[in-house]
C-alpha positions in Angstrom: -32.7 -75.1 -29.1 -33.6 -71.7 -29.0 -31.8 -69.1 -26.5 -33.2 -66.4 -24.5 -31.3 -62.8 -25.1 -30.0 -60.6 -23.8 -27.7 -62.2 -21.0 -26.4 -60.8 -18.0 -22.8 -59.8 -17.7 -21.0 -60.1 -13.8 -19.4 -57.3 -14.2 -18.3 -54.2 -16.0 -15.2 -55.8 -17.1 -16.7 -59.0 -18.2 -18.8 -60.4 -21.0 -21.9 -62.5 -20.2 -20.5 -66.1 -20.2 -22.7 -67.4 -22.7 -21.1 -65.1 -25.3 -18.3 -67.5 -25.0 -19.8 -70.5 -24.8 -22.2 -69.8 -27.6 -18.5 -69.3 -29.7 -17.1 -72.0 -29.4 -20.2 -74.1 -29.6 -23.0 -72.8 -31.5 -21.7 -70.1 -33.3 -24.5 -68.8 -35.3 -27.7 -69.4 -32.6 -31.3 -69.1 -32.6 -32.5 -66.5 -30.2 -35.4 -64.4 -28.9 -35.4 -61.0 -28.2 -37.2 -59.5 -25.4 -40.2 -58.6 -27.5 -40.4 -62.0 -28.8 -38.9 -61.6 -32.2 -37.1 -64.9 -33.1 -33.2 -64.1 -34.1 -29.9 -65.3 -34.7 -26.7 -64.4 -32.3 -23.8 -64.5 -34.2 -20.5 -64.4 -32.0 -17.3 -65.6 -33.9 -15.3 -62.7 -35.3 -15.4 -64.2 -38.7 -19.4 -64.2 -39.2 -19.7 -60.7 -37.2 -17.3 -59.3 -39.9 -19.7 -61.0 -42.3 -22.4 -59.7 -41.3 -21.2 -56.1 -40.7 -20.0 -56.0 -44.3 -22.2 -58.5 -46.2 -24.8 -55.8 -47.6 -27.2 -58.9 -47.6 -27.6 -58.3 -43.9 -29.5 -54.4 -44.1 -29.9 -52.4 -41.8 -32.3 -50.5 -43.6 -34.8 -53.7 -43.5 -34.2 -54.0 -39.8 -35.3 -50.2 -39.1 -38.5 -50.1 -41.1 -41.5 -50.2 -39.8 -42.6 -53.7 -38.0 -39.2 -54.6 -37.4 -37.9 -55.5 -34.2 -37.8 -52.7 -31.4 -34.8 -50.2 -31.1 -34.0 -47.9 -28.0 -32.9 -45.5 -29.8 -36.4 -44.5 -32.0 -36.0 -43.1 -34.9 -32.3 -42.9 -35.0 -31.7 -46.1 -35.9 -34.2 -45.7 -39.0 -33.7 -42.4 -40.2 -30.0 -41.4 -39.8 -26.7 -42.8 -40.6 -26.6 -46.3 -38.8 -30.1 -47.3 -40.1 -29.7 -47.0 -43.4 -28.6 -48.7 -46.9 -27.2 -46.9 -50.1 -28.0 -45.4 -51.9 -29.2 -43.1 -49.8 -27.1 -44.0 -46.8 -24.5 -43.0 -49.4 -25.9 -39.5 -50.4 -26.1 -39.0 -46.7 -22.8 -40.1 -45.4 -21.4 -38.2 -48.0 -22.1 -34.6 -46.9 -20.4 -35.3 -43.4 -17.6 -37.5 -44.5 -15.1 -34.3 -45.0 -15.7 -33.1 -41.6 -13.8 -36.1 -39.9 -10.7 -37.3 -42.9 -7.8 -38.1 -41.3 -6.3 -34.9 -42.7 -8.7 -33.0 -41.1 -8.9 -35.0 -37.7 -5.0 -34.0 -37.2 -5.6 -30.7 -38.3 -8.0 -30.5 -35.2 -5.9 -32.0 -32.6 -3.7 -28.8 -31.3 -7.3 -27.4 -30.5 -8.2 -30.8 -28.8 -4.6 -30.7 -27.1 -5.3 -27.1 -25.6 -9.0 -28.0 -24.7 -7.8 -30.4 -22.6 -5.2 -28.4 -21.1 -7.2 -26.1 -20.3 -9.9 -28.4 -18.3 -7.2 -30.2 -16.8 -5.9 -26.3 -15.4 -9.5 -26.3 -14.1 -9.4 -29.7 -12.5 -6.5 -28.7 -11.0 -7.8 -25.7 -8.7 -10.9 -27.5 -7.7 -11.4 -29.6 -4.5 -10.9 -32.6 -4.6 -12.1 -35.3 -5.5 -13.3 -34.1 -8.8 -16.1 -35.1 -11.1 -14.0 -36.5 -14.5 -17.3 -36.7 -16.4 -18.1 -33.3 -15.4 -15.0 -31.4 -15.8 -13.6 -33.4 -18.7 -15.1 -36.6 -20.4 -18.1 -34.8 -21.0 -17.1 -31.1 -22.0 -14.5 -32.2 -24.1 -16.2 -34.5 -26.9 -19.0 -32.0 -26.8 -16.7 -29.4 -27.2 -15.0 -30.8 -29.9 -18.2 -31.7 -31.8 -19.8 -28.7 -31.3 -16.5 -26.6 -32.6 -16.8 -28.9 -35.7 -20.9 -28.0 -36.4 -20.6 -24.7 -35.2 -22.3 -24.7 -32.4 -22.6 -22.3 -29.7 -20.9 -23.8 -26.3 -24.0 -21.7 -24.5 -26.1 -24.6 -25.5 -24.3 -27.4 -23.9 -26.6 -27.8 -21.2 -29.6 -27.9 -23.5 -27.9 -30.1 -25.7 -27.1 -32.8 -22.9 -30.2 -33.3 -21.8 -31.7 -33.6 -25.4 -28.7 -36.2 -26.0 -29.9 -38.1 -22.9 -33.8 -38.3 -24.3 -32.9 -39.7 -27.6 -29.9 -42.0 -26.3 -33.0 -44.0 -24.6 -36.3 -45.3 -25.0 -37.9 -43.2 -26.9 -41.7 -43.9 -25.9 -40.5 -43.8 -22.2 -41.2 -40.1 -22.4 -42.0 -38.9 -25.3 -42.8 -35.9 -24.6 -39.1 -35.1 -23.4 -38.4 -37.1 -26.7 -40.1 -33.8 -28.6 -39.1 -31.4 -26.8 -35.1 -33.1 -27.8 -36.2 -33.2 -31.5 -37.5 -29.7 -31.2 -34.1 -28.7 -29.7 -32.0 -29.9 -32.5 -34.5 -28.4 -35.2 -33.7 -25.3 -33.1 -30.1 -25.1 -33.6 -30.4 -25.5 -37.3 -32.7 -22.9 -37.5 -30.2 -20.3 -35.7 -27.3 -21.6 -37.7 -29.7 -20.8 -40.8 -29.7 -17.1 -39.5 -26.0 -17.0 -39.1 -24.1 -19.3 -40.8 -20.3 -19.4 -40.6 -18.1 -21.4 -42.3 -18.7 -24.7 -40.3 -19.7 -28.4 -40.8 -23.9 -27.6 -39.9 -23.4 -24.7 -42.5 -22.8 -26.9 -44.9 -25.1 -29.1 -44.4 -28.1 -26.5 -44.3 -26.6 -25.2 -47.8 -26.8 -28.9 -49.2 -30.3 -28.9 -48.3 -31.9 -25.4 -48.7 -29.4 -24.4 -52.3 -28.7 -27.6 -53.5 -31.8 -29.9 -52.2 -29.4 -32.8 -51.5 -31.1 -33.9 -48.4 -34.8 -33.0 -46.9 -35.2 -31.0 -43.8 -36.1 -34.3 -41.6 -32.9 -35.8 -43.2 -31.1 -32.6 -42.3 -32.2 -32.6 -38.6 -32.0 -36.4 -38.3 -28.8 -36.4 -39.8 -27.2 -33.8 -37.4 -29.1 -35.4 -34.6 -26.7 -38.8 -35.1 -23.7 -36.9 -36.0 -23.8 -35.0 -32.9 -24.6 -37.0 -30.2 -22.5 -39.8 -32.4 -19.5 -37.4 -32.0 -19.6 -37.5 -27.7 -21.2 -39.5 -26.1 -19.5 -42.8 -27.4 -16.1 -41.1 -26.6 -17.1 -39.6 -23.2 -18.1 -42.7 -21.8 -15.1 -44.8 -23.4 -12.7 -42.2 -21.5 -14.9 -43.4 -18.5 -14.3 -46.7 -18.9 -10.8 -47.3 -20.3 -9.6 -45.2 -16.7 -11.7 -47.8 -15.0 -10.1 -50.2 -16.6 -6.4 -49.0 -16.6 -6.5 -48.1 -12.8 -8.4 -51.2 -11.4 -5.3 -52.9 -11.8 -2.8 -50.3 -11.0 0.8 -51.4 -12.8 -1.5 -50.5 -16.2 -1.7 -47.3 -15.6 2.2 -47.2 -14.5 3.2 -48.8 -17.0 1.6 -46.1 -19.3 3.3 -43.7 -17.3 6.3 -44.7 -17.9 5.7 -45.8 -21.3 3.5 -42.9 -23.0 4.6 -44.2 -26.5 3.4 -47.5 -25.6 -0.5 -45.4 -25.4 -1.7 -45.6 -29.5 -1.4 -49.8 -29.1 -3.1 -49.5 -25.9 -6.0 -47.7 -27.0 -6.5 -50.4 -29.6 -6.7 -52.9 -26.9 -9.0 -50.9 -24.8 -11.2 -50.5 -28.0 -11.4 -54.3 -27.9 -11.4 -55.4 -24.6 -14.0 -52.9 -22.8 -17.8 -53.3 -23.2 -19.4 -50.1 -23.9 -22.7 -51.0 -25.1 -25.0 -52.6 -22.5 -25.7 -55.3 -24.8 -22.2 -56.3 -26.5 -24.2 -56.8 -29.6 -23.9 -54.1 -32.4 -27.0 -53.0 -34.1 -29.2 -55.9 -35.7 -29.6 -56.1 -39.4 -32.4 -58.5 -41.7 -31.2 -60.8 -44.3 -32.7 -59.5 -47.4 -31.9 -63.3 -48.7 -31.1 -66.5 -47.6 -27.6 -66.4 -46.3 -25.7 -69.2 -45.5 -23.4 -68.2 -42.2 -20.8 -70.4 -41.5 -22.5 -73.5 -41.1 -25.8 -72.6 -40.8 -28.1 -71.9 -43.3 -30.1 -68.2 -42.6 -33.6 -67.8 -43.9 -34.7 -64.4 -45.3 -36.3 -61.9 -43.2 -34.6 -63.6 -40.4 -33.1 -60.9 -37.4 -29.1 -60.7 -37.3 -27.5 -59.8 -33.6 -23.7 -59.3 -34.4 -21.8 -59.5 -31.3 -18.7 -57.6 -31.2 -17.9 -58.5 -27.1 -17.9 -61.8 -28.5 -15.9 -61.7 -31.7 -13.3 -59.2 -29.6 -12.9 -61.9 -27.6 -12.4 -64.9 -30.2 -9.3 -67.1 -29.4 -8.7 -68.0 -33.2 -8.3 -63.8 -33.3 -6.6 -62.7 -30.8 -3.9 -64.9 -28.5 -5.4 -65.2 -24.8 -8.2 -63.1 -25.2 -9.5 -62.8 -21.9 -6.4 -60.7 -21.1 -5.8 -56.9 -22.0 -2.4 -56.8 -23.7 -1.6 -53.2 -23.9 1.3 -54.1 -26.3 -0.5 -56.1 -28.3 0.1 -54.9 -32.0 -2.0 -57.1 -34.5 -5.3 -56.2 -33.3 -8.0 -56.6 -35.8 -11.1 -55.4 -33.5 -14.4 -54.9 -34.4 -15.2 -52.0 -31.7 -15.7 -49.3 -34.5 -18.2 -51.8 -36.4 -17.0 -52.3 -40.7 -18.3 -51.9 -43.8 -20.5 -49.3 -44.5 -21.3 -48.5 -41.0 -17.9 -48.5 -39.7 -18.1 -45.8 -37.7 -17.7 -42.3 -39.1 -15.9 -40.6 -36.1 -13.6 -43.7 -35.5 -10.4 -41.6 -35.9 -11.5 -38.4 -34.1 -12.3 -40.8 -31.7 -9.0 -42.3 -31.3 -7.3 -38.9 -31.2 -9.6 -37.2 -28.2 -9.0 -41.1 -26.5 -5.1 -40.2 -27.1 -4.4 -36.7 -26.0 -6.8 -36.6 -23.3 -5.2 -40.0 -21.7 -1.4 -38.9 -22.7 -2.3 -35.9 -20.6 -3.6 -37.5 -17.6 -0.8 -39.8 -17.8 1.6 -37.0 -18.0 0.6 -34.2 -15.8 -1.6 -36.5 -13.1 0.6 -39.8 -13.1 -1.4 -40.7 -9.7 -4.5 -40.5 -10.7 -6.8 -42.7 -8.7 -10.4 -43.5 -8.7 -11.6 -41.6 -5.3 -14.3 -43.8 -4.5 -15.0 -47.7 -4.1 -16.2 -49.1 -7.7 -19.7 -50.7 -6.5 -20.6 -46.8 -5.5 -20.7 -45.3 -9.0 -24.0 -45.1 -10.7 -24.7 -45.6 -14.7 -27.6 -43.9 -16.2 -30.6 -45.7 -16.8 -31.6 -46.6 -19.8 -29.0 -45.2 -21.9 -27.7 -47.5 -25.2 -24.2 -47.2 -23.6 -22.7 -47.7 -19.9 -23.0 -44.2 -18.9 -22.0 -43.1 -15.9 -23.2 -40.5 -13.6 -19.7 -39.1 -12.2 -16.6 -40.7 -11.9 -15.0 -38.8 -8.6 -11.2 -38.7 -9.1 -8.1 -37.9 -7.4 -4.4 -37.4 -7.6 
């Protein structure tokens, strides 16, 4: 039997069913994908591991040309997450010493007074005020732009160029040049001022030590940079949704502010933020034998991380967001290779911007009934619009 993909979740704060049920009974399944490529599902968290580490599921294979359609355009083919070493390798390389762990806690007073400082802001608007606005936003752009060395004067630009290339890209492709054109811009003014900064760096590795090409060089930035906010924006989004819907979460964390690191974790596992639930697909560049099914070559790989989050032989009752829970193997970063390269400046813009809610706006509350906020369309993550808050 053969499947039709994707599914259709109830809500925002729960998987499409048949995630499950594919789990626990036909855990590696034949699918099709909208455009009528034929695929396999994979949903327990063993196999999803397998294939995010397994290099004999490439992602490289799955970008190139004649593959099955991405949203994302040439992102997926020609910068970090679509490719294979060696080059993705040589590429990941370069940017890997922006975002150590040394050099992630080396940036978090910055972050800490950032937020601050936006929270001071919040503070002497009217209210309710607009959290994507006035903080999820700013701040992960901030951060990312402080990193690359970009001016802040450009954050408008920037935003909407971040929008074109985080959907389909032959919706408007026109507004999809005019993004790429954008980025191409921004290296060519850090070329005629450099500083000592991450996109410096970069443009040295490619114009003094020809370690990349120029289209590498702007691709690569492109993914680095709307890599490094818009995941995190929209996770501070939705982890507030999901904390304040049931409201002795967030006290708890009130009370409890040491209890936040282990609660992140679970957040990072229980919330969806991909539309989908299914990480990017990969090609089997030989027959693979998953489980107990046996996977041809060629054949299209759909890892689904809402459903191997959610895997009872993983994680005790599942279904439930545990803020305490401490053994928490999640997949919401990806693995391998491709695990994601700004998972732990991630997890420390996720801590001090929810330890500072929690501390100086204890009653924070969502200022408007859920069914009235707005995502935007055809974005490769649940975006939303605004997220009116009050305290």
């Amino acid at each position: 039997m053969t499947v039709s993909y994707p599914f259709t979740a109830p809500s925002m704060h729960e998987p499409a069913p048949e995630f499950g049920e594919l789990r626990e009974k036909c855990p590696v399944a034949a699918v099709t994908l909208p455009d009528g490529t034929p695929a396999w599902l994979v949903t327990r968290h063993e196999d999803v591991r397998q294939v995010l580490v397994d290099p004999r599921f490439s992602r490289a294979a799955a970008t190139a040309p004649g593959g099955p359609q991405s949203e994302l355009g040439a992102l997926t083919s020609e910068s970090l997450i679509g490719l294979d070493p060696p080059r993705h390798t040589r590429l990941r390389r370069l940017v890997a010493s922006g975002f150590t762990p040394r050099r992630v806690e080396q940036l978090r007073p910055r972050v800490a007074e950032l937020v601050d400082g936006m929270l001071d802001t919040m503070e002497g608007l009217p209210r309710p005020v607009d959290l994507v606005a006035n903080l999820s936003m700013p701040l992960p752009v901030q951060v990312i732009f402080e990193l690359f060395g970009v001016s802040p004067d450009d954050r408008d630009a920037f935003l909407g160029w971040s929008a074109a290339l985080m959907g389909k890209w032959d919706r408007d492709p026109e507004r999809t040049r005019a993004a790429l054109d954008g980025f191409a811009g921004l290296i060519a003014a850090k070329r005629a001022a450099p500083a000592d900064d991450l996109l410096t760096a970069l443009i040295t590795a490619r114009d003094e030590q020809d370690q990349l090409t120029e289209r590498e060089l702007v691709m690569l930035c492109i993914g680095v940079l709307i890599g490094g906010h818009e995941t995190t924006a929209n996770q501070i989004n939705l982890f507030l949704l999901t904390l304040l819907r049931e409201r002795d979460r967030w006290e708890r964390l009130v009370a409890e502010p040491e209890a936040l690191p282990h609660a992140i974790e679970e957040l990072l596992r229980f919330v969806q933020l991909g539309e989908s639930g299914v990480g990017q697909v990969r090609l089997t560049t030989e027959e693979v034998t998953l489980g107990d099914t046996v996977i041809p070559a060629g054949a299209a790989v759909l890892p689904a991380m809402v459903a191997a989050n959610r895997d009872p032989a993983v994680f005790t009752e599942p279904d439930h967001l545990d803020l305490a829970r401490a053994d928490n193997p999640h997949l919401a970063f990806g693995g391998g290779i491709h695990y994601c390269l700004g998972a732990q400046l991630a997890r420390m813009e996720l801590q001090e911007v929810l330890g500072a809610l929690l501390r100086r706006m204890p009653g924070l509350r969502i200022a408007v009934a859920e069914e009235e906020l707005r995502f935007r369309f055809g974005m490769a993550v649940r975006s939303l619009e605004t997220l009116p808050v009050t305290w």
